[in-house]
N, C-alpha and C positions, 0 to 999 in steps of 0.2 A: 394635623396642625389646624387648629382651630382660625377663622379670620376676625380680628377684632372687631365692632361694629355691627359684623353682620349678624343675623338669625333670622329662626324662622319664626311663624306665627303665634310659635308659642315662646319663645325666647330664649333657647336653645342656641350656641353657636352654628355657626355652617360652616361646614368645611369648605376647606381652598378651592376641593375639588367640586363640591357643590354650587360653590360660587361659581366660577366658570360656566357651568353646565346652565345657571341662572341669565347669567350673563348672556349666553350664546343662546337660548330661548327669547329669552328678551329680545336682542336685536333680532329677533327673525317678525317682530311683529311690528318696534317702531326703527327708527332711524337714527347712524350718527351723524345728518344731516341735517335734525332739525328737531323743534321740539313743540311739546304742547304748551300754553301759557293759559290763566285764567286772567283777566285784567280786573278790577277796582269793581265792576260791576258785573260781573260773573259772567263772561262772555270769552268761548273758548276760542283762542289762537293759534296758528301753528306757524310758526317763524323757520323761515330758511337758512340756513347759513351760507352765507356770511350773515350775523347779525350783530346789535352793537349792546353793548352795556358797557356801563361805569363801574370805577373800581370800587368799592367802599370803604376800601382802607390800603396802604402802603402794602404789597408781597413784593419783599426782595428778591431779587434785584430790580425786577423789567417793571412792576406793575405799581404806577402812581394814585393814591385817593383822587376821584375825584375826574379822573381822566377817562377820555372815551377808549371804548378795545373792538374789536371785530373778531367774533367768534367762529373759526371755520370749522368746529366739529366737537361734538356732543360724545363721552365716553362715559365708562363707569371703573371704577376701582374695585378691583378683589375686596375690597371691606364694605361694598356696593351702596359707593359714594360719586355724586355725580359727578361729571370733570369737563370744563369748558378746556376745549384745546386754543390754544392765543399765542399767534405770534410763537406755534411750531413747540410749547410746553403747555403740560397742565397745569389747572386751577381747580381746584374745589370750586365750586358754583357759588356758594355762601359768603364769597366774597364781591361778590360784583351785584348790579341792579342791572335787570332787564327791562331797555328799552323798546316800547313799543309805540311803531313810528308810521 
């Protein structure tokens, strides 16, 4: 079973079980504690969690535009899409703005 989204360098799907195996390599080198940021003037940061970001648009039911969230942990999706954990569900990341405070 192929996973949607994902592939490899050449653009091939990955498999589920590929995915995983990616996954579980990945986190053996960064964290789902925390992440790397580039800011406005190209200067790397690594933010802890809890950290905060804003919604950027309404996800039903919990998540208001416009409203602060506190981020307690960084995952990835079998379709190796990043995922803010908030308030105990996930989020695709592409919905919120990372504040850097």
């Amino acid at each position: 079973m192929a996973v949607t989204g994902s592939s490899t360098d050449n653009g091939i799907p990955m498999s589920e079980e590929k995915a995983r195996t990616y996954i579980v390599e990945l986190f053996r080198i960064v964290s789902s504690s925390s992440i790397l940021v580039i800011d406005s003037i190209g200067t790397l940061h690594r933010l802890n969690c809890p950290f905060r970001v804003v919604a950027l648009m309404d996800i039903s039911p919990d998540i208001k535009e416009g409203k602060p969230y506190f981020v307690n942990a960084v995952k990835m999706s079998l379709d190796l899409k990043d995922i803010f954990i908030i308030q105990d569900k996930g989020y695709y990341i592409w919905g919120f703005l990372i504040l850097l405070e």
